[in-house]
N, CA, C and O atoms as a CHARMM CRD file, in Angstrom:
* protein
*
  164
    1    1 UNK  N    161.64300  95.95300 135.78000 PROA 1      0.00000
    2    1 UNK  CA   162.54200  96.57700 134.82700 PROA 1      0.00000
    3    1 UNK  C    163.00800  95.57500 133.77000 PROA 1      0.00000
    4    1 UNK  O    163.07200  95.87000 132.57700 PROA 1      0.00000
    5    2 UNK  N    163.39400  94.14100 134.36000 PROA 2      0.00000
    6    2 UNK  CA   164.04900  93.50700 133.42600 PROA 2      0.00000
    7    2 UNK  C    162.78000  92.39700 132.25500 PROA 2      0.00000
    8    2 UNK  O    163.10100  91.39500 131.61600 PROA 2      0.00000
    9    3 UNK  N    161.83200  92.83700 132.30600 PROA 3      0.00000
   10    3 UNK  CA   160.55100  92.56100 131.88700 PROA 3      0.00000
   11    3 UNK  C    160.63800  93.27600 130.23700 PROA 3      0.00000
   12    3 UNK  O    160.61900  92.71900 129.14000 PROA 3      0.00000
   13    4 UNK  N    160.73200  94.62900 130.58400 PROA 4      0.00000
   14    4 UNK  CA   160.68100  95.39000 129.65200 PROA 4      0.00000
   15    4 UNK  C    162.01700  95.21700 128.14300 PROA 4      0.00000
   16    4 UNK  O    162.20200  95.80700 127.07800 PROA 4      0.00000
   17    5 UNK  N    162.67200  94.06700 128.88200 PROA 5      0.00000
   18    5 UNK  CA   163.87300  93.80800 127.89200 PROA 5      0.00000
   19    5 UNK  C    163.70100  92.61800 127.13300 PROA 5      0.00000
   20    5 UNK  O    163.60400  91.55400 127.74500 PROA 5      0.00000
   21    6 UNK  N    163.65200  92.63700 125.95600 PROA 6      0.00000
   22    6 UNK  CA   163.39800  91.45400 125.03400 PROA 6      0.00000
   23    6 UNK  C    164.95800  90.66900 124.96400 PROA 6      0.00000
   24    6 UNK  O    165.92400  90.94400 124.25200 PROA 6      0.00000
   25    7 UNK  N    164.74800  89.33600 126.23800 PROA 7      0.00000
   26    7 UNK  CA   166.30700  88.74700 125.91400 PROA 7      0.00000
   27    7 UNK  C    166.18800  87.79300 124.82200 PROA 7      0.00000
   28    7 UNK  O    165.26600  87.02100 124.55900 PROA 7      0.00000
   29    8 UNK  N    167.12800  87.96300 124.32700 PROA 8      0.00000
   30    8 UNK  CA   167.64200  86.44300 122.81400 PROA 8      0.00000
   31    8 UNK  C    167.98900  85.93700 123.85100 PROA 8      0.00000
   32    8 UNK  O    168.49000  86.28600 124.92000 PROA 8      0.00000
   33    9 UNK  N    167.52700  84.75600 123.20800 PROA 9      0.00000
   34    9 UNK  CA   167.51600  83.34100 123.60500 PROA 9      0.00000
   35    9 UNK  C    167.82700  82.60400 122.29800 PROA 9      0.00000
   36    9 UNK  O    167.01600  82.55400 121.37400 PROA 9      0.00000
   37   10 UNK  N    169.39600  81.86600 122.25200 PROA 10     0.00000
   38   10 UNK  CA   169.68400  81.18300 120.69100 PROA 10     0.00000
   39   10 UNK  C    168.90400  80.01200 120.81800 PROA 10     0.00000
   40   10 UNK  O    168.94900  79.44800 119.72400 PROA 10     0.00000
   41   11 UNK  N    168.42200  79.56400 121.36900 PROA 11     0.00000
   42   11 UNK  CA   167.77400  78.57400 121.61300 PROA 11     0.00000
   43   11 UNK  C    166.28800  78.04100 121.46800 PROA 11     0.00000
   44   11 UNK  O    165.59400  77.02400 121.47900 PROA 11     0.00000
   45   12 UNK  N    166.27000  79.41400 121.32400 PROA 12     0.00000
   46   12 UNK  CA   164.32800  79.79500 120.72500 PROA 12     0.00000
   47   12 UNK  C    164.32000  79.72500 119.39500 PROA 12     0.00000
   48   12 UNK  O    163.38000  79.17400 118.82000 PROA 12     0.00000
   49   13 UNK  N    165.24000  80.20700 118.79300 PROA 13     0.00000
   50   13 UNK  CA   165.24100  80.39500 117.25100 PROA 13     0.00000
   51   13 UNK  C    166.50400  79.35000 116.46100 PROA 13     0.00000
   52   13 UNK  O    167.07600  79.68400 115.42300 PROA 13     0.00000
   53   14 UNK  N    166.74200  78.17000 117.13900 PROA 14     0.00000
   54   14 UNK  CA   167.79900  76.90900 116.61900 PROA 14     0.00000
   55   14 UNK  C    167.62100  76.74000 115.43900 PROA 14     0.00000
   56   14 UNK  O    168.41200  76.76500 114.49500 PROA 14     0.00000
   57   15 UNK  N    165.99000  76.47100 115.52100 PROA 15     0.00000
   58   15 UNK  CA   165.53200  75.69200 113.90900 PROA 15     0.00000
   59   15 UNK  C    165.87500  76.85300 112.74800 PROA 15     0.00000
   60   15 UNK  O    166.82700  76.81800 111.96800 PROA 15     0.00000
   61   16 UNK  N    164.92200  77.81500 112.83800 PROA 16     0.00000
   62   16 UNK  CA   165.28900  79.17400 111.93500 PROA 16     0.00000
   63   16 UNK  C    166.77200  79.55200 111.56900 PROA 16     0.00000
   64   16 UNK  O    167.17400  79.81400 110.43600 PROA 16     0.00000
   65   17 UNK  N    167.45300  79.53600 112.63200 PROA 17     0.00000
   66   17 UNK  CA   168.93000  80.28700 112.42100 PROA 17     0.00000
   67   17 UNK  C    169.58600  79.32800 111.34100 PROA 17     0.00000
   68   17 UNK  O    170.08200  79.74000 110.29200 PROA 17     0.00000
   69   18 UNK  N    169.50300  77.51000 111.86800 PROA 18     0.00000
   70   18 UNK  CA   170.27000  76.35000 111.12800 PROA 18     0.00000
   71   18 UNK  C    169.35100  76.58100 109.56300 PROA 18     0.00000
   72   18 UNK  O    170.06300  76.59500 108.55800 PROA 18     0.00000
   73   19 UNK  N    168.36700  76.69400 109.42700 PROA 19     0.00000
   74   19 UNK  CA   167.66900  76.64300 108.02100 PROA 19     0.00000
   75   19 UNK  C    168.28100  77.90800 107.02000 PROA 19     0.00000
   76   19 UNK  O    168.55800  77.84500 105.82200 PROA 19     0.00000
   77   20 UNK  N    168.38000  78.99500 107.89500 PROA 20     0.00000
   78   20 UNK  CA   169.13100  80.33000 107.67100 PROA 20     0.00000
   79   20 UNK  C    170.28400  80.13000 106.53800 PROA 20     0.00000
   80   20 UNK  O    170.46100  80.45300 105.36400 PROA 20     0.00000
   81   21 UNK  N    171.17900  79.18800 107.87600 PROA 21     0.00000
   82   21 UNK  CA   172.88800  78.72100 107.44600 PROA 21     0.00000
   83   21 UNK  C    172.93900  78.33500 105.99400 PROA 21     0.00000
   84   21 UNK  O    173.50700  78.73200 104.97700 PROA 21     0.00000
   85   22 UNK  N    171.71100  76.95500 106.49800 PROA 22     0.00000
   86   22 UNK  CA   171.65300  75.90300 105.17000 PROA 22     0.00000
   87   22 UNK  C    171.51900  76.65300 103.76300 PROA 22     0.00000
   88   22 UNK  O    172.20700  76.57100 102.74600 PROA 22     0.00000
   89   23 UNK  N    170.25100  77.50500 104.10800 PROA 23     0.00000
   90   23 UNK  CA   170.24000  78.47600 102.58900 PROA 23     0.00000
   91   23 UNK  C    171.54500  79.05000 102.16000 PROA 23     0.00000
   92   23 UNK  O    171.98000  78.67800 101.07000 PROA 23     0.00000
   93   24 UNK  N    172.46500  80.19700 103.10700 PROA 24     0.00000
   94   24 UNK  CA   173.01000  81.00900 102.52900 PROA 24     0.00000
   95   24 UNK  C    174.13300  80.32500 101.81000 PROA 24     0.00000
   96   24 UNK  O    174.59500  80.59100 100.70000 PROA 24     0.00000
   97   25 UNK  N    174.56600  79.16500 102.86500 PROA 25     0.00000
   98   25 UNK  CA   175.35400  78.18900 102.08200 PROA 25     0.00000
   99   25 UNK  C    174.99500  77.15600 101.20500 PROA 25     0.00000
  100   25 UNK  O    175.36800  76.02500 101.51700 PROA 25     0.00000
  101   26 UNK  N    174.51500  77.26600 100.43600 PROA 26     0.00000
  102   26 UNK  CA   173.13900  76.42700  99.16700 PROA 26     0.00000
  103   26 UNK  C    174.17900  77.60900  98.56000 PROA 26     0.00000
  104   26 UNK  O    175.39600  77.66500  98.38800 PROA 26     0.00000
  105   27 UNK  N    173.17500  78.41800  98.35600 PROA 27     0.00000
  106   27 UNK  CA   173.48500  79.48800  97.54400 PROA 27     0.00000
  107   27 UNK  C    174.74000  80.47300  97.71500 PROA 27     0.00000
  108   27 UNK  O    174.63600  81.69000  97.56500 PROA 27     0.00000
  109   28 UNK  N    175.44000  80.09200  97.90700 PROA 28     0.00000
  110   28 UNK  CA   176.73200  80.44700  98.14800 PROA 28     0.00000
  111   28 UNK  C    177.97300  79.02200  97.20200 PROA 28     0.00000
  112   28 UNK  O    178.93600  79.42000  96.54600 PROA 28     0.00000
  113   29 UNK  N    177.69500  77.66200  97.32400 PROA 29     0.00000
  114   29 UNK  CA   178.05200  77.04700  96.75800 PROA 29     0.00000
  115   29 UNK  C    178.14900  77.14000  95.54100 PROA 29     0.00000
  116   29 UNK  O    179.17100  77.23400  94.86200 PROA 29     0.00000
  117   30 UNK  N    176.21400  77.09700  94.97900 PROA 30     0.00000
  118   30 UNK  CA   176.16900  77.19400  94.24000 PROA 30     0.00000
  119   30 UNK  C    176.53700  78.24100  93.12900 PROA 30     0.00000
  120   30 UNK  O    176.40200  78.06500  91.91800 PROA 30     0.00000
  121   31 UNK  N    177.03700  79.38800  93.76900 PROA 31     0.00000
  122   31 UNK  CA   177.35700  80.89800  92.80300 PROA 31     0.00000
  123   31 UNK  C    178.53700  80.68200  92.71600 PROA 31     0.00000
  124   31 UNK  O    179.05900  81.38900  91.85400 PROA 31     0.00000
  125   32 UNK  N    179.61500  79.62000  93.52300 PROA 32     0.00000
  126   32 UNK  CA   180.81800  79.31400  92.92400 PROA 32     0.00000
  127   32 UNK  C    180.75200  78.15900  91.85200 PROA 32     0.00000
  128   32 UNK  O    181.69100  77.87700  91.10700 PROA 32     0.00000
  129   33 UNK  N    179.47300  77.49600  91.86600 PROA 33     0.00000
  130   33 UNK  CA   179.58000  77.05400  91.05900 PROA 33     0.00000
  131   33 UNK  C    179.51800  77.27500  89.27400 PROA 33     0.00000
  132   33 UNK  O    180.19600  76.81000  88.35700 PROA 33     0.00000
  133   34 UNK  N    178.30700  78.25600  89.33400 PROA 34     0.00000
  134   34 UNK  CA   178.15700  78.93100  88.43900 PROA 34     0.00000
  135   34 UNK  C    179.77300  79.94400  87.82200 PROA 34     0.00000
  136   34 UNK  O    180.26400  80.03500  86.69700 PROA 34     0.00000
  137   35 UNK  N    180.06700  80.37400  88.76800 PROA 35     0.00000
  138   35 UNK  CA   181.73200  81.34600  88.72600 PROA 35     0.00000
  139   35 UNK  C    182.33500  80.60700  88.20600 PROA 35     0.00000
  140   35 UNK  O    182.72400  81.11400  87.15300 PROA 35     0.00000
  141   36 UNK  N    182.90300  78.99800  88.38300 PROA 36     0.00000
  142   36 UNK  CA   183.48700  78.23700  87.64400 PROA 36     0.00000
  143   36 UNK  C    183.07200  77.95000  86.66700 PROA 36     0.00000
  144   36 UNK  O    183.98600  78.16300  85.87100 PROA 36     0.00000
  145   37 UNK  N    182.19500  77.55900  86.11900 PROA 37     0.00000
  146   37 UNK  CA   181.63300  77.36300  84.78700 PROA 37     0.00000
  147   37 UNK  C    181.66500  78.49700  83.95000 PROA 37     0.00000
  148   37 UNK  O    181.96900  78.17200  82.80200 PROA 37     0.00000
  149   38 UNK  N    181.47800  79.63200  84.08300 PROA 38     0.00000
  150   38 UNK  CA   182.08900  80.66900  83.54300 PROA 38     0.00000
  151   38 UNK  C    183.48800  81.02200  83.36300 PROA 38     0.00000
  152   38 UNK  O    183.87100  81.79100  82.48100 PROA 38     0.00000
  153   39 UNK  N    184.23300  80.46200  84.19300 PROA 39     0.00000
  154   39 UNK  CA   185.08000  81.19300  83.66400 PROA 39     0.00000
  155   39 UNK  C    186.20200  79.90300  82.74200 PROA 39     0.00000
  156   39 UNK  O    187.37600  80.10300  82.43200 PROA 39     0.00000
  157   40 UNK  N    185.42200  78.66400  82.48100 PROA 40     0.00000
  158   40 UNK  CA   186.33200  77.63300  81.96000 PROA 40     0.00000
  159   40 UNK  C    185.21100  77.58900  80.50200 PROA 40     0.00000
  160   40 UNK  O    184.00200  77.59300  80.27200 PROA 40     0.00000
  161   41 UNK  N    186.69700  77.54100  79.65800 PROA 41     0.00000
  162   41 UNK  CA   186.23900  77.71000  77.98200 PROA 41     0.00000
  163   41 UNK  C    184.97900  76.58400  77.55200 PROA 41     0.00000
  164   41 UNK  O    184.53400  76.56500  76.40400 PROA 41     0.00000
């Protein structure tokens, strides 16, 4: 029975998830950065 269940494991996917982070927060910085530069004369 317990075959048929696909368990997560965070530990399988460390590398992927941390590369994940790194992007969204890249680009998350960076769109405040852009936000500030816009909005100063």
């Amino acid at each position: 029975m317990a075959e048929k269940f696909n368990n997560y494991r965070f530990a399988d996917y460390k590398e992927q998830v941390i590369y994940l982070l790194r992007k969204v927060t890249t680009v998350s910085v960076e769109t405040m950065k852009i936000i500030q530069e816009m909005k100063s004369p």
